[in-house]
N, C-alpha and C positions, 0 to 999 in steps of 0.2 A: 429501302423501306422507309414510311414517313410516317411516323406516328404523328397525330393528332387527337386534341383533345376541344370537342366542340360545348363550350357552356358546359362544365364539371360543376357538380355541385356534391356535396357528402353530407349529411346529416344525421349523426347518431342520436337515439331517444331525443328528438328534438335539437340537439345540439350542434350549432353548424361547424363542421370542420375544415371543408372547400367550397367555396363559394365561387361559384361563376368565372370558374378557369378555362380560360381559350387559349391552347397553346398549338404548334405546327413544329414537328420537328424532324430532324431532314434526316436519312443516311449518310454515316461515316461523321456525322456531328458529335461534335461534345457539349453538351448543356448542363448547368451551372444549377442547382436549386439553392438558393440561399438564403439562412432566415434563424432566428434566433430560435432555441430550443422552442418546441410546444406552435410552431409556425404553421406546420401543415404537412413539413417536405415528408415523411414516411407515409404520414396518409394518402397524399398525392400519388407516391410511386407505386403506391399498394393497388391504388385504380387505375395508372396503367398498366402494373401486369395483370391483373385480373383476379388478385385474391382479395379484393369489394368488389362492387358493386355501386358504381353513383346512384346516389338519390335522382338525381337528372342530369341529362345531358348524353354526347355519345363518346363513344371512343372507336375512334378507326386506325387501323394499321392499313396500309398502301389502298388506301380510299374504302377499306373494305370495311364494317360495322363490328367488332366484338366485342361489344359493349355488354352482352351476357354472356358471355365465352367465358370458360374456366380456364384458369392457369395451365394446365396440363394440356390444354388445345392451343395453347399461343408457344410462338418459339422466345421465352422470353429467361432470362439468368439473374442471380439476384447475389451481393455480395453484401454481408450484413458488417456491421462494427465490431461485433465478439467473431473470434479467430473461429469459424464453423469447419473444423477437419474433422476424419475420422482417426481416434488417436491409436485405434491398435493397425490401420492401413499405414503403408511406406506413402511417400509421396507420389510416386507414381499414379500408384491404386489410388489415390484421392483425388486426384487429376483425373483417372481413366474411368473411374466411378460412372460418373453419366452416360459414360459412352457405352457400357457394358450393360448401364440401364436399358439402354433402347435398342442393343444388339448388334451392333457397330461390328462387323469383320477386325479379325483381330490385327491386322495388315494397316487398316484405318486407323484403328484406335492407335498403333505405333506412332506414325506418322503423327495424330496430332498431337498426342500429347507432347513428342522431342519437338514439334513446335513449338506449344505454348509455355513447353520449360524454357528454351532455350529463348525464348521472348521475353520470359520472367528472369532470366538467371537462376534457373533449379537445377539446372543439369549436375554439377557435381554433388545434389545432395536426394534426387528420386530415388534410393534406396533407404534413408535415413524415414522415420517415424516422426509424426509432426511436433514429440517432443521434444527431441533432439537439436531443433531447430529454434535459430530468433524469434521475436516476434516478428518484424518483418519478413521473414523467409515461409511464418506461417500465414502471413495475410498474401504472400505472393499466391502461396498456393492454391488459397481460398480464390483468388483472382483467374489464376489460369484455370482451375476445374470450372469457373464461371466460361473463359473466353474458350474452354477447348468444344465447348457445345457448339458454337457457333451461332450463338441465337441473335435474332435481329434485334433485340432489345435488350441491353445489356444496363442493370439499376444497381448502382455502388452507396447503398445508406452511412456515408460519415467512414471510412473504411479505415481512415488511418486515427483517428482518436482516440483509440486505445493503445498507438504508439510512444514510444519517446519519440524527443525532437528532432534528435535525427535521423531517426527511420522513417518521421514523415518527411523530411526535407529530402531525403534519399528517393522515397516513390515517387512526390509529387513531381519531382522532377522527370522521372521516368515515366508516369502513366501517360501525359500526351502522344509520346513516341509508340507506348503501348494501344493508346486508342487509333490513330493514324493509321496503323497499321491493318486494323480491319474495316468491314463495310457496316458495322452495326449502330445501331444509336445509343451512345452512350446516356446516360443520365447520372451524375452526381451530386448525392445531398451534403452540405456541407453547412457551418455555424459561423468559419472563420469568411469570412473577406479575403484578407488576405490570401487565402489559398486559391479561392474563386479567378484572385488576379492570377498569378501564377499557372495555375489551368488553362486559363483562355477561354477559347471555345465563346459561345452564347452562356449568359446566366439571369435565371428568371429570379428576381425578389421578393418573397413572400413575408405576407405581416400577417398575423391571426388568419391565415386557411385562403388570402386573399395573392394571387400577383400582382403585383405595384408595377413593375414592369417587364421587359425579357426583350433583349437586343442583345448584341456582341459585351462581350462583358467590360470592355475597356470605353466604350461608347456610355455604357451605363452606369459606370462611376463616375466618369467623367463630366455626362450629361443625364443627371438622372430629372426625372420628368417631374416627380412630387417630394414633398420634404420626406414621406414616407420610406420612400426607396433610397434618400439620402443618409437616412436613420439606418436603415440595414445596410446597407455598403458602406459607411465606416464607423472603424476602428484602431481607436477610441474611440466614444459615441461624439459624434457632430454635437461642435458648440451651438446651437440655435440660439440666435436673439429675436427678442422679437420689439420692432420699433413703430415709429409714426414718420414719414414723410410730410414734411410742412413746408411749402418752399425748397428754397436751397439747405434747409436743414434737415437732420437725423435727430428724432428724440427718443429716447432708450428709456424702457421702463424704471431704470435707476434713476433720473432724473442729466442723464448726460446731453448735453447738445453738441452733435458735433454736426461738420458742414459737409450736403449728400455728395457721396463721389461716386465713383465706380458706375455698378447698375444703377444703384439708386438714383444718380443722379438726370436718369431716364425717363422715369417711373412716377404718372401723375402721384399727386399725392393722396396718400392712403395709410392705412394697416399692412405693413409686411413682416417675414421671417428672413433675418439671413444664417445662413449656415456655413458655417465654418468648419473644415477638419483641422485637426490636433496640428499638424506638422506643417501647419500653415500659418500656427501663430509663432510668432518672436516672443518671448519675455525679456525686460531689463529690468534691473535694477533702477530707480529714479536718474540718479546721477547720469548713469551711461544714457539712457532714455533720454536726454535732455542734449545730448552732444548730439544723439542722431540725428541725421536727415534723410528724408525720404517724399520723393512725388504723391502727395496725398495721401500718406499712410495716415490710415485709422487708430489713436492715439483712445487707448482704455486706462484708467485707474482701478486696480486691483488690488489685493492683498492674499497673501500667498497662505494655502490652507496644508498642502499636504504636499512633500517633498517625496517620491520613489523613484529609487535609482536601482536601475536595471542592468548597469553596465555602460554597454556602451549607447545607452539611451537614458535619458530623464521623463519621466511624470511628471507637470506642475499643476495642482490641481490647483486653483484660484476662485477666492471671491470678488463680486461683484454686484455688492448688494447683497438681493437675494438670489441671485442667479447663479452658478457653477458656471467655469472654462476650466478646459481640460487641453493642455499643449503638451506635444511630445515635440525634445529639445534634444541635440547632438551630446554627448557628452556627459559626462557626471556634472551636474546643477546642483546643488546642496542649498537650498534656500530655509531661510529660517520660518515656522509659523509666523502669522501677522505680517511680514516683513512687506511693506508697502511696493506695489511694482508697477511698470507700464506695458501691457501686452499691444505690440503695434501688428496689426493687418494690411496687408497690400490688399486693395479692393478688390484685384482683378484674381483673386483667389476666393471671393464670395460667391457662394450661390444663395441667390434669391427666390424667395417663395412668397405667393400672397395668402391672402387671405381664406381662401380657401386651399392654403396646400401645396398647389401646384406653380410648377418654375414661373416663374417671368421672363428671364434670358439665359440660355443654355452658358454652362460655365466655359471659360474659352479652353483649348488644350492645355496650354502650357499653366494658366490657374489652377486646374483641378487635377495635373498630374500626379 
């Protein structure tokens, strides 16, 4: 089954929520929605199962139009962020629930739910009541009563965000094997990046109700097409600078000159952005900053604004002027306010954007891993 979405648009009391979404998405795929709260992704999935209605545009399942088709005519499952069981049903009964909905032989409904338990790992608790159960044990269930329908549309809104950390490290690791396993089109909405990497699969980036862009999700961090989509694919938020190209030079809104290297050194001269992610920059101290060496690293004057240690990670929030850098460093970093520093960049870890947004040179693998 391929769902697609030709030219999506939504607009409530005037106000646009999707705007002119074209997407194509395959059978047995997993796709990624990704975007910061308030982005679009619930609205989105809400017009492909069919509970809206676009303001324009069409929606077809396997080339077919049902784009005024009510939810109840589509074969479609939907697993929300709040734990949705029934709490005086075992787990079975909340699993077998759909099936019993639409009259399933009861020889059927056996079979699939010891499927989709034993797919989830619920088998030693289908007798037990959903309060009895973790939080992850309750979001399994909510998952298998989705996948025991067997719908060719299968939409997961944020599904683990109402877990601790390691019941989402536990799923996410699972759901791939989980989605593989069937013929349906997955859809999941999601805030983190980082999870988006971990899933795989395809992931489309959305900014205010808009896709920025949608390829394989490692393609698309890697090489994302606008500063836009650079912005939601990472975290920490992407350092942006924004410079002047003059000759062999770099001039930084701070007043810094340095000599263009990398892309820039490419690139007529103009107005650009370069974007940096967090774990791309170095920080030193002066002193050490002054011993290193390095092939045309990108050498910044900073002063260090905000220390958080996280463990086995550092935050160094930095100024620059008037600008913020935000670098995630190995290690407990304990740096002082004010305490003056040098954050050096390998060029070949920049992506470049001009002036209206879009890349200049895709960033190479091994830069934007």
């Amino acid at each position: 089954m391929t769902l697609e979405l030709d030219h999506v648009s939504l607009r409530v009391r005037g106000v646009p929520f999707i705007k002119d979404v074209s997407l194509q998405l395959e059978r047995g795929s997993l796709n990624v929605l990704l975007g910061a709260t308030l982005a679009g992704k619930t609205s989105l999935m809400r017009l492909m199962a069919g509970l809206d209605a676009p303001t324009s545009g069409r929606v077809r399942m396997e080339g077919r139009d049902v784009t005024g088709l009510s939810v109840k005519k589509r074969s479609v499952a939907m697993v929300y962020q709040q734990f949705i069981n029934y709490p005086s049903l075992t787990v079975y009964e909340n699993i077998a629930s759909p099936l019993r909905v639409v009259g399933l032989p009861r020889a059927e409904i056996e079979a699939r739910v010891i499927s989709a338990a034993k797919l989830l790992k619920l088998e030693p608790y289908l007798q037990r009541t959903p309060l009895a159960l973790s939080g992850g044990q309750q979001q399994r269930t909510a998952i298998a009563r989705a996948l025991v329908k067997r719908a060719d549309l299968v939409l997961l809104d944020e599904p683990l965000a109402n877990l601790d950390y390691k019941l989402r490290e536990e799923l996410r690791e699972e759901l791939p094997r989980i989605f593989a396993s069937t013929g349906a089109v997955f859809v999941y909405a999601t805030t983190e990046p980082t999870e988006a990497l971990l899933l795989g699969g395809h992931t489309a980036t959305l900014l205010e109700g808009a896709v920025t862009q949608f390829g394989p999700t490692a393609e698309v961090y890697r090489r994302p097409a606008n500063l836009a989509t650079a912005r939601v694919f990472s975290d920490p938020p992407l350092n942006a600078l924004r410079v002047t190209k003059q000759g062999h030079t770099v001039l930084m809104e701070n007043g810094t000159v340095l000599p263009a290297s990398g892309p820039l050194a490419q690139v007529p001269n103009g107005v650009y952005t370069i974007g940096v992610r967090a774990h791309h920059l170095e920080v030193e101290d002066i002193a050490t900053a002054e011993r290193m060496t390095g092939n045309g690293l990108i050498r910044l004057g900073a002063t260090i604004a905000v220390t958080e240690v996280t463990g086995s990670e550092s935050f160094l929030h930095m100024d620059m002027g008037q600008e913020r850098l935000t670098a995630l460093v190995a290690g407990v970093r304990r740096l002082e306010p004010d305490a003056p520093v040098e954050v050096l960049i390998d060029p070949r870890h920049i992506l470049l954007f001009g002036a209206d947004g879009q890349a200049i040179a895709p960033a190479r693998d091994a830069a934007a891993a």
